[in-house]
C-alpha positions, 0 to 999 in steps of 0.5 A: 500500500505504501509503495502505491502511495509512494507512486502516486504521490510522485506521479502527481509531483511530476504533474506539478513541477514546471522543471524537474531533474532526474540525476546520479549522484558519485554513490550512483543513487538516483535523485528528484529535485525541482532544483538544479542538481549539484555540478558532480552529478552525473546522467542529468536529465530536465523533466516536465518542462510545462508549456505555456502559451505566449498569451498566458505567459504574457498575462502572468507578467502583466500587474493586477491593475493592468489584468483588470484594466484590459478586462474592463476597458480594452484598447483599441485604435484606429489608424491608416497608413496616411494618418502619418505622425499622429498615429505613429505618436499615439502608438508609440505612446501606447507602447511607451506606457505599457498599454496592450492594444488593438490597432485596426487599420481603417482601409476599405470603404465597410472599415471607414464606414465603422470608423464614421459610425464610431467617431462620426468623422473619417479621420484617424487616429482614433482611440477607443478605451471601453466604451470611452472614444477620442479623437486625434492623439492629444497625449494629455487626453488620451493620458487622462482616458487611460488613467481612468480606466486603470492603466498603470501609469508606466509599462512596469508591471 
């Protein structure tokens, strides 16, 4: 009965562990540890190795308040490839402050028709912040939007 415990709850260690290491110590005896072995070890062999997708690994890293901020008022802005400097400057202070974003490329005639619905004019850029639009980049406004909302004010988690 011992022994099927014994397996079992190595079995589920095996499950849990992100990295494990199976090695040979000088006495030949075998180990499992979550923590690199020692540099006499011999046979080391890296186990388990979770997998985690770049979106969740991303999501880890990200603060609460920046978590809750992109649950309840994602990003959104709308640009065009002659839209020029302001898009650029917007983007580039999206980036700047850490904030995750969809950029939407208005081109054809349904996306400019969606962009007029939504802003009531055919000019980019345009930021969307929940259910907050604004106009042109004016990076106190948009700042005052996003700090709102909850953005965290710098890109550091």
């Amino acid at each position: 009965m011992r022994a099927i415990t014994a397996f079992t709850l190595l079995v589920f260690a095996l499950a849990v562990q992100a990295q494990l290491y199976r090695w040979t110590d000088e006495n030949g005896k075998v180990h499992y540890t979550d923590t690199q072995p020692p540099a006499s070890a011999k046979n080391v062999e890296k186990k388990g190795k979770a997998r985690v997708s770049e979106a969740e690994a991303a999501a880890a890293q990200q603060s609460y308040a920046l978590q809750q901020a992109v649950k309840n008022f994602p990003v959104t802005i709308y640009s065009s490839k002659e839209c020029g400097n302001p898009c650029k400057d917007g983007i580039a202070y999206l980036k700047k402050r850490g904030v995750p974003f969809t950029e939407k490329a208005v081109a054809t005639r349904a996306e400019i028709d969606e962009l007029i619905k939504l802003a009531g004019a055919p000019r980019v850029p345009v930021m969307v912040v929940g259910v907050t639009t604004l106009k042109d980049f004016e990076e106190q406004g948009w700042s005052e939007a996003l700090d709102t909302a909850g953005y965290p004010k710098s890109g550091t988690p």
